[in-house]
C-alpha positions in Angstrom: 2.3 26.6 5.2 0.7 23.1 4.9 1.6 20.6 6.8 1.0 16.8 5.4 2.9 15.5 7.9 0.9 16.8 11.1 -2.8 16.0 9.4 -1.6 12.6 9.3 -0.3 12.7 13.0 -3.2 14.0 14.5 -4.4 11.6 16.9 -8.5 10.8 16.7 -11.0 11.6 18.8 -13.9 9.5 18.9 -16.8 12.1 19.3 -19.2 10.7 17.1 -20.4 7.2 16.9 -18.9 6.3 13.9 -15.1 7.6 14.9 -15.4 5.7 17.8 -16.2 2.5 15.7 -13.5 3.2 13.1 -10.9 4.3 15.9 -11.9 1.0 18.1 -10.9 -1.2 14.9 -7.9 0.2 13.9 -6.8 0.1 16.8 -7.5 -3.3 17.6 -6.0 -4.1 14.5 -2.9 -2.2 14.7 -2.7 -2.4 18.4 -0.1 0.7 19.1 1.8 1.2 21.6 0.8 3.9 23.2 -3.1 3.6 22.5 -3.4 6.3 20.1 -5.2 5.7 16.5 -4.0 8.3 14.0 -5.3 9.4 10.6 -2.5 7.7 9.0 -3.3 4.5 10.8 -7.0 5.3 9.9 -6.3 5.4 5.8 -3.4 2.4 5.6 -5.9 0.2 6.9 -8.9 1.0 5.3 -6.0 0.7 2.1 -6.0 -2.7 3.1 -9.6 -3.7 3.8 -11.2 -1.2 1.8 -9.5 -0.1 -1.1 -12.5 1.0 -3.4 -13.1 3.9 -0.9 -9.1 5.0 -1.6 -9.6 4.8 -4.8 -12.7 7.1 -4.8 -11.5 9.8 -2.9 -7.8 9.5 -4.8 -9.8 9.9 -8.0 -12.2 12.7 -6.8 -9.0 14.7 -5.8 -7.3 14.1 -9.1 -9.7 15.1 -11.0 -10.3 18.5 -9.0 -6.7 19.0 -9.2 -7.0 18.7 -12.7 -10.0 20.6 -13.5 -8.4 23.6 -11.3 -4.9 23.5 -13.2 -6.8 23.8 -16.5 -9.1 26.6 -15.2 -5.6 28.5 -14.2 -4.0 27.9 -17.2 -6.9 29.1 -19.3 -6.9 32.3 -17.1 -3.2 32.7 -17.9 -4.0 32.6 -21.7 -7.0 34.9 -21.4 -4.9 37.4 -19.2 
């Protein structure tokens, strides 16, 4: 089963230029205790400074959702 709770946990690497610049902000913002930078951390503060990009994905993933519960409920009827 899926856990939510452990994406969110998982502690980034930064193996590519750009994780290491995202990881090096947040966590200059946040400044954690123990000098991790999580994905959690990652998407509350781009929440903060850069909401449009939230709102994108959170609309892409709506509408997905969407489009897939109408495709299974108009394979139900045809069934």
């Amino acid at each position: 089963m899926f856990n939510e709770r452990e994406l969110l946990e998982t502690k980034i690497e930064k193996t590519t230029p750009l994780k290491e610049y995202i990881v090096e902000y947040v966590g200059e913002k946040l400044d954690p205790d123990d000098a991790g930078v999580t994905v959690e951390m990652i998407i509350n503060v781009l929440a903060d400074d850069f909401p449009e990009i939230i709102f994108a994905l959170a609309e892409e993933n709506f509408m997905r959702g969407y489009e897939q519960g109408l495709g299974d409920k108009i394979n139900d009827i045809q069934e």
